[in-house]
N, C-alpha and C positions, 0 to 999 in steps of 0.2 A: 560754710559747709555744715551740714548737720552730722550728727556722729554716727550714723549711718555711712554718711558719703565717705566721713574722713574712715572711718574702720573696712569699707571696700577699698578704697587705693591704697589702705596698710595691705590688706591680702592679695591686692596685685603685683606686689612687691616681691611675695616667692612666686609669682605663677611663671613656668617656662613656656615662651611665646616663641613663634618661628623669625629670625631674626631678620627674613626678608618679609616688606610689607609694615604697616602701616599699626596693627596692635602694640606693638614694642615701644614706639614712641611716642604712642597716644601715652599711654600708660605712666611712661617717666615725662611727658607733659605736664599731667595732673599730678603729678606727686610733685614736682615741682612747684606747681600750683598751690598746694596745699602746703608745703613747706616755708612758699614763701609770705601768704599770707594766710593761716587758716580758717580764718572768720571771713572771708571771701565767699563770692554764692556764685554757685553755677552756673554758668551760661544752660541753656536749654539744650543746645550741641552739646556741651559737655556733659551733661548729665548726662543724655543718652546713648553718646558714648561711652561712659563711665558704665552705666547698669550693663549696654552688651558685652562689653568684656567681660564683666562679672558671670554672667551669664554663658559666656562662652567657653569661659576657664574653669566652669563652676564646681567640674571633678577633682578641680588640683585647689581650691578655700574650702577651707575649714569651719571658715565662722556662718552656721546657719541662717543667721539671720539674715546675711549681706544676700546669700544664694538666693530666700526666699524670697528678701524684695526685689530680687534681679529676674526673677519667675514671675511673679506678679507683675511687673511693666512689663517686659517683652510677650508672654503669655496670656494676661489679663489675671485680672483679682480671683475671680469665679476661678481658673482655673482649678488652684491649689485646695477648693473643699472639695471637689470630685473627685480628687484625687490619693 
């Protein structure tokens, strides 16, 4: 994982998720994931999992950066200089 990914699923860890449904255990998936092996690489599913969460909690992370690259994939690149 690169320390992007791994510093997003550290910030999934406060986000409060609805505990019916399918975000909640994505989330303690990949931290599991990352606990268990950190040098580990994403699947393709997982990644894009991983950035929509980000992106979808993105009012309750703190760390800009994670937010921004989570904008950038689901939004595109261009997005964020017109903005």
């Amino acid at each position: 994982m690169t320390n992007l990914e791994t510093r997003a699923i550290v910030a999934l860890r406060s986000v409060r998720m609805p505990e019916q449904g399918w975000h909640g255990r994505r989330a303690e998936f990949l931290d599991g994931l990352m606990k268990l092996n950190p040098n580990a690489h994403l699947s393709e599913w997982q990644g894009a999992d991983l950035w929509f969460l980000v992106w979808r909690y993105r009012r309750q992370i703190e760390d800009a950066d994670v937010v921004i690259k989570a904008n950038e994939i689901v939004n595109g690149a261009l997005h964020l200089e017109f903005s």
